[in-house]
N, C-alpha and C positions, 0 to 999 in steps of 0.2 A: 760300223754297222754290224749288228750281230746278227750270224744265221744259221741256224741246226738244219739239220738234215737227218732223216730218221729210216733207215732202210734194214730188211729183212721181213717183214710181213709177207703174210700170202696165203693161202687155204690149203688145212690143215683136217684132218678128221678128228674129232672127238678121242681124247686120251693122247694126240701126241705133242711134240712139242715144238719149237719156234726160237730163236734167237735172234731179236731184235740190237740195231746199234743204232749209234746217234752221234754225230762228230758235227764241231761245230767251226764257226771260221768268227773274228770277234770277238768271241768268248773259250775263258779257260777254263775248265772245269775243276780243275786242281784248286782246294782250298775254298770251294762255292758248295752251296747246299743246290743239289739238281738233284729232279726228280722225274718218271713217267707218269704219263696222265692220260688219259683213254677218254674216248665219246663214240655213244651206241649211238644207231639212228633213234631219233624223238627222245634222248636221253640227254641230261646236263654232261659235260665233261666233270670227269673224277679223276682222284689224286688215285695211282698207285700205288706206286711205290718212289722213297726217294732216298738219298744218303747224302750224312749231314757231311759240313763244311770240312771234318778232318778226316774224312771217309771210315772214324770206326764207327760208324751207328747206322745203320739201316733201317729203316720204316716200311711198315706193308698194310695197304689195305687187307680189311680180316677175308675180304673174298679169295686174298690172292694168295695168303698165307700159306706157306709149306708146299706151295706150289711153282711158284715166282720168283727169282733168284737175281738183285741187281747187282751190277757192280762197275766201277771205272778203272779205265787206265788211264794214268794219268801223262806217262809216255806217249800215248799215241791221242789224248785228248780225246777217249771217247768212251760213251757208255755202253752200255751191254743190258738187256731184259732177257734173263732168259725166263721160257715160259714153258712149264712143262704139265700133263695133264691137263692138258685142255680143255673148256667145256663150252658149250654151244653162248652159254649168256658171256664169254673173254670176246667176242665178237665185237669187234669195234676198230676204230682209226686211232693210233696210238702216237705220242705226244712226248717226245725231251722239253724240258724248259728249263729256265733258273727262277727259281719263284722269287719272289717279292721275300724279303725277311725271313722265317724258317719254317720249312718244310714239314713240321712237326711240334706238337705242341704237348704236355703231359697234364694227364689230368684221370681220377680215379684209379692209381695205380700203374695206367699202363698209358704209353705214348699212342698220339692220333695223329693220322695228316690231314693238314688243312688243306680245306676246300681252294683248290687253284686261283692264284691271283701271280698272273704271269704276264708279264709287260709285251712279252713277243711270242708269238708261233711259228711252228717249220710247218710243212706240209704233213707230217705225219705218215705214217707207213698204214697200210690196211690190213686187218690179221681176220681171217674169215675162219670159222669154226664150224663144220660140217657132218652130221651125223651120221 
């Protein structure tokens, strides 16, 4: 049975930053496309960010871009979101998952993540962004 766990959230003012993890029991991250994924209240859940299966490639939503920094260890089996620059709309319940097939798809030049199709959820950590 696979089960993540997502800790480090919490409220943050406007401009600062956050680091998010995610360790899982079940599943190994080593050698899997995993990704974060976020849902605001009265909003769909979104892909963040994710990194492919040989951990050189990293994907970012264009919101998060130049701001958002993933990455894993694969020693310790676990990810990392760091979030820095914060802004009032990063405000949401934040999400590890292993997606369904790949994390990323290209098309006009530049690579996109697809919209979440993820077999299981953790709980999710809560990041509040405060003005």
């Amino acid at each position: 049975q696979v089960q993540v766990q997502e800790s480090g959230g919490g409220l943050v003012q406007a401009g600062g930053s956050l680091k998010l993890s995610c360790t899982a029991s079940g599943l190994t991250f080593d050698r899997r496309a995993v990704g974060w994924y976020r849902q605001a209240p009265g909003k769909e859940r979104e892909a963040v960010s994710c990194i492919s299966w040989s951990g050189h490639s990293t994907y970012y939503a264009d919101s998060v871009k130049g701001r958002f920094t993933m990455s894993r260890d694969n020693a310790k089996n676990t990810l990392y979101l760091q979030m820095n620059s914060l802004k009032l709309e990063d405000t949401a319940t934040y999400y590890c998952a292993e997606p369904r097939g790949d994390c990323a798809y290209y098309s006009g030049g530049a690579y996109h993540l697809n919209a979440p199709d993820v077999p299981y959820w953790g709980q999710g950590t809560q990041v509040t962004v405060s003005s």
